[in-house]
N, C-alpha and C positions, 0 to 999 in steps of 0.2 A: 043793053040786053045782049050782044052782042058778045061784051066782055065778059056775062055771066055764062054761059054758054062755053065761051070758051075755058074757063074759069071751070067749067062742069066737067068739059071734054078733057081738059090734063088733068084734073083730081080723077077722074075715071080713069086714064092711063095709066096714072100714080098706081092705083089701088091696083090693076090688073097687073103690072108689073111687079108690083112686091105680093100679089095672089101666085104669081108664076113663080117669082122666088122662091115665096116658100113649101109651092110646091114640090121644088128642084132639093130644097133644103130637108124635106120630107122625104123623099125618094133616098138621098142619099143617104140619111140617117137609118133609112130602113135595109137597105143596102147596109149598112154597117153594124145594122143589128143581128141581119140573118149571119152576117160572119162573123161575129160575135158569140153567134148561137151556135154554129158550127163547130170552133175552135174550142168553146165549153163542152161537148159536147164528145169532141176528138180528145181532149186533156182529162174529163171522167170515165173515159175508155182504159186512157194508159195510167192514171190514179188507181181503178180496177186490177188490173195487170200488173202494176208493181206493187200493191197491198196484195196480191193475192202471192206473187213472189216472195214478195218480204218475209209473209204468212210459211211458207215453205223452208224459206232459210231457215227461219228461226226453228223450226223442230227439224230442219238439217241439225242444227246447232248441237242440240241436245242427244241427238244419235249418233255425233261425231264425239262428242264430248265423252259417250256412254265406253263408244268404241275405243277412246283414247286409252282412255282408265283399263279397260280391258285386256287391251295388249300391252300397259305399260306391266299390270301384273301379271301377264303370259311373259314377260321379258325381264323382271325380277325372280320368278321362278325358273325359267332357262337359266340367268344366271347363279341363282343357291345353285342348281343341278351341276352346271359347268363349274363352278366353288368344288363342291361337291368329290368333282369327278377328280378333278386336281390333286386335291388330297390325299384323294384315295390312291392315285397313280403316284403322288413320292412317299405315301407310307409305304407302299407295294415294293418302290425302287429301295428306299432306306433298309427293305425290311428282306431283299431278297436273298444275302448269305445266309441270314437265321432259318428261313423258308428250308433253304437246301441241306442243310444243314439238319434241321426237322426231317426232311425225309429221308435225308441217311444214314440216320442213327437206329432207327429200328430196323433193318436191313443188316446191318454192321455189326448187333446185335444178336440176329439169328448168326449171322456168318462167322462171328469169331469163334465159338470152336471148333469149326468144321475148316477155318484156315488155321488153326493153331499147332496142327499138326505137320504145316509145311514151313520150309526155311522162309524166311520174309527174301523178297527180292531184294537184289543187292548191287544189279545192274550188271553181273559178269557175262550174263548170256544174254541175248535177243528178247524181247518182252515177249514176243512169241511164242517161243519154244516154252517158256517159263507158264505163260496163259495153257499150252496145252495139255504141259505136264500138270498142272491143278486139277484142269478137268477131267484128264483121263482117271486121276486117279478118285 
């Protein structure tokens, strides 16, 4: 009887020892759950935040993209204009004896009979005296 008892007394130890175990096994698990919970919790915050970013870039994208096209054709037509102006400044240069030339001919026109009745310069006197004599007369 004696032995049964004792026999009682360590299966009763047994049991309360592996009760306390898995109490301890219990605790910690649950402990490991609440950070568990936590860090899910802290990771669908920043999930939020960078899908809401991401969300952003992407019609960044398309207003970047709008404005690219925008000024590449503001900088296709600065350059026709710059083309343009080029052109126009060595037809101008190509074109400037004719220009002048253009404007002195009807001027030359009125004026030749009203020089016809003077000797043509000939270089014996000073351009001066020569210019006054024209005019005075």
């Amino acid at each position: 009887m004696d032995r049964v008892v004792a026999d009682l007394q360590q299966l009763w130890a047994n049991i309360q020892s592996q009760v306390n175990r898995m109490l301890g096994n219990i605790g910690r698990k649950q402990t490991r759950i609440g950070v568990l919970v936590q860090e899910k919790f802290a990771l669908q915050l920043l999930y939020q935040r960078n899908a809401h970013h991401l969300q952003r870039c992407r019609g960044d994208i398309g207003l970047l993209e709008y404005n690219r096209d925008r000024l590449y054709e503001r900088y296709e037509k600065w350059k026709a204009k710059e083309k343009n102006s080029h052109q126009i400044i060595l037809a101008l240069q190509n074109n400037l004896l004719n220009m002048a030339e253009g404007k002195r001919l009807p001027v030359l026109k009125l004026m030749a009979p009203a020089l016809a009745k003077f000797q043509p310069y000939i270089g014996q006197e000073p351009p001066d005296d020569y210019l006054d004599k024209v005019i005075q007369s």
